[in-house]
C-alpha angles and dihedrals in degrees: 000000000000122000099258087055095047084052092055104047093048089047089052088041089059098037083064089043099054082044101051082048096049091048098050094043078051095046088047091048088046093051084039082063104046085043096049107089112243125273120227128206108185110201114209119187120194111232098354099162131220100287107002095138129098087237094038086072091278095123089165097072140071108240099142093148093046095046086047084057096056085048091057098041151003122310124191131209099200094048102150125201126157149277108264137002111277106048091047088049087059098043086054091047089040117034083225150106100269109229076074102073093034099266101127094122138011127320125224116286103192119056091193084058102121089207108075099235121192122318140189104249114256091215088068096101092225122212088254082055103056089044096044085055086053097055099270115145102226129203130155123198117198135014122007100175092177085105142307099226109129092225081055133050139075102312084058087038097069092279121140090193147028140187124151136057122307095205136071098282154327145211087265076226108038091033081216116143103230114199105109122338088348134217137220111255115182116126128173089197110317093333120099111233128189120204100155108194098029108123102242102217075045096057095041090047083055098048091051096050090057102038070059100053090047097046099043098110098046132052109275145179119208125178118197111199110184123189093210136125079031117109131298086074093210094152121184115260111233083077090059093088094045093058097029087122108036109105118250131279097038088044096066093039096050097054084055087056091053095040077063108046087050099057085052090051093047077056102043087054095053083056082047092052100050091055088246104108102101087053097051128094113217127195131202132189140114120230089235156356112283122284129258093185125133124202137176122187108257130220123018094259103058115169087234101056094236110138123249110272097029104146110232105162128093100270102253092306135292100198130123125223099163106212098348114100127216134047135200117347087015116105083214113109097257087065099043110027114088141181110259136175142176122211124192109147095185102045107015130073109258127225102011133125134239127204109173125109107275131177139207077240080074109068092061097061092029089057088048088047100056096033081057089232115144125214114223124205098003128115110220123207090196130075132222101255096202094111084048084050099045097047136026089201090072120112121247105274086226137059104177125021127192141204138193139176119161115313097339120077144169136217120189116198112178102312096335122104125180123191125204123206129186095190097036106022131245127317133197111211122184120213108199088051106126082238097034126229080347083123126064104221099180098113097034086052108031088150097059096043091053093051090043093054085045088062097048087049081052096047092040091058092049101048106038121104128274119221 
């Protein structure tokens, strides 16, 4: 054999060699991924209201992120939070009602206070507990509002890291939080951090990419807890042209939404990016229905330097529920039903609807579902929604649903809610009503509404703390 012909059979030789071994680091890498357990990233938006978002009916905003995630995934119509942020904060960590784990009012705000507040209790095994025991690398970047206390919060919660506030909410540039005399509330785990200027839904998504870049080769959860829409309404700008013409308040609330979306989407590319995507279970929910509420800064000294009379609320509401009244702080459905999706590319259906009753509850016991962990010793108030998922022909996994916040409550029965108001009374509201819950039917349906209010006295007793 001559040597042209001795080249080229030990170049074609290694070339067969360099491709048997491509194919099998390919193969290995492939097998490592099917094998992986899932990781999970859990988004959750502050005041985003019923359907505001572009595929919920809202047409007038810019969700592309969220809508591909509804593309990609299952999306439900009766998805139920709660009223306000903190106890919906706890139903997503616990899987439970959450009076039971002492979240009835509202949790410290401010770690440096001297008094303990309310916390939640650090007994409570939260979901990045129970992943964290089976091998999952845990971070959350954003707002944590189960209370600020140092001997509480994520990193004694099952977090490996932290960065974020661990109050209500904060200036996204001061990092102050505003109500009253204010506070600076900026923590990287139990150590308070200033970066004044730094666009706060900017620094967390930063934080996340990078908790991503670090965990892509190992099983991780990641919850990203943003603070926005939620007031102050300090959108960013390269939404201003795109709403220029849209009417206030919805204007200002809407580039919030985006802002929003766009930060998700800066996330779910990353995902993209690292080739996980497909393995990854991602959540998506807000905590309420969007906020009416109008604030001003009070008294000429504020810790945040902001000077008296700065608004800083979120200019009377711009959120759509369609029919649905209410909206943050109200037990109607505007206040407590919120867009959710799940998205599993490599496990779950893609593009389908969902219309049962569904909870934040949920997520905790679903997760564990679909990462095939078992809890041991805790008794769950959600349910797995995979036969919900599988089939739309699967009964509500609820047939009554229940709410509490200080003294005022709420119990749904069918179609049946009744409210319960220490301050205005009791209302029956109807949800298949063509205007839901418009009509008090409180004189016309004694009956119901006593053996509604029975069933809250039953639950109450159930779910309050032991001590």
């Amino acid at each position: 054999m001559n040597s042209y012909k001795q080249r080229t059979l030990k170049y074609l030789v290694g070339v067969l060699a360099i491709g048997c071994f491509c194919y099998a680091s390919l193969f290995a890498a492939s097998l490592k991924a099917e094998s992986r357990k899932p990781n999970v990233v859990v988004f959750f938006t502050d005041d985003q209201g019923t359907l505001d978002v572009n595929c919920y009916g809202s047409k007038d905003l810019y969700t592309p992120n969220m809508d591909k995630l509804a593309e990609t995934g299952v999306r439900f119509t009766q998805a139920y939070a709660h009223t306000v942020c903190c106890p919906a904060r706890a139903m997503l960590m616990t899987g439970r009602y959450p009076q039971r784990s002492n979240v009835n009012s509202w949790t410290q705000g401010n770690a440096k206070e001297k008094k303990k507040g309310r916390n939640m209790f650090r007994k409570e095994v939260t979901i990045a507990e129970a992943l964290k025991d089976a091998g999952y690398k845990t971070g959350i970047f954003g707002k944590w509002h189960l209370g600020a206390h140092l001997d509480h919060g994520p990193t004694e919660q099952g977090f490996d890291e932290f960065t974020g506030l661990r109050g209500g909410f904060i200036d996204n540039y001061n990092h102050y939080f505003l109500h009253g005399k204010g506070f600076h509330d900026l923590y990287d785990g139990k150590k308070e951090i200033f970066a004044k200027g730094k666009y706060f839904p900017d620094l967390i998504t930063e934080k996340a990419l990078r908790f991503l870049d670090k965990n892509k080769e190992v099983p991780f959860f990641m919850y990203v807890a943003f603070n926005v829409p939620h007031y102050p309404e300090q959108a960013d700008s390269k939404f201003d042209e795109r709403y220029k013409d849209m009417k206030m308040p919805r204007q200002s609330y809407a580039k919030m939404i985006s802002t929003t979306d766009d930060r998700m989407g800066r996330i779910m590319d990353r995902l993209n990016q690292q080739g996980i995507k497909d393995n990854t279970i991602i959540v998506f929910m807000s905590d309420n229905g969007h906020s009416a509420e109008n604030y001003k800064i009070q008294g000429e000294h504020h810790s945040s330097g902001l000077a008296e009379g700065t608004n800083y609320g979120a200019n009377g509401g711009g959120g759509n529920t369609g029919k649905w009244l209410g909206q943050k702080g109200s037990f109607l459905e505007g206040g407590i039903r919120v867009p959710a999706i799940i998205s599993y590319p490599a496990k779950l259906p893609k593009g389908i609807v969902r219309d049962q009753a569904v909870t934040a509850m949920d997520w905790m016991p679903t997760i564990l579902d679909l990462c095939q962990i078992e809890l041991f010793n805790v008794k769950l108030d959600g349910r797995s929604l995979l036969d919900v998922i599988k089939s739309e022909s699967t009964k509500s996994l609820y047939t009554d649903l229940y709410w509490q916040w200080g003294n005022d409550w709420a119990v749904r029965e069918g179609d049946w809610k009744l409210i319960g108001s220490g301050n205005e009374g009791s209302s029956l509201g109807h949800l298949a009503d063509p205007q839901p819950e418009k009509k008090n039917y409180i004189k016309e349906k004694p009956e119901i509404a006593i053996r509604l209010q029975a069933l809250h006295d039953e639950w109450l007793k159930d779910v309050q703390p032991q001590h």
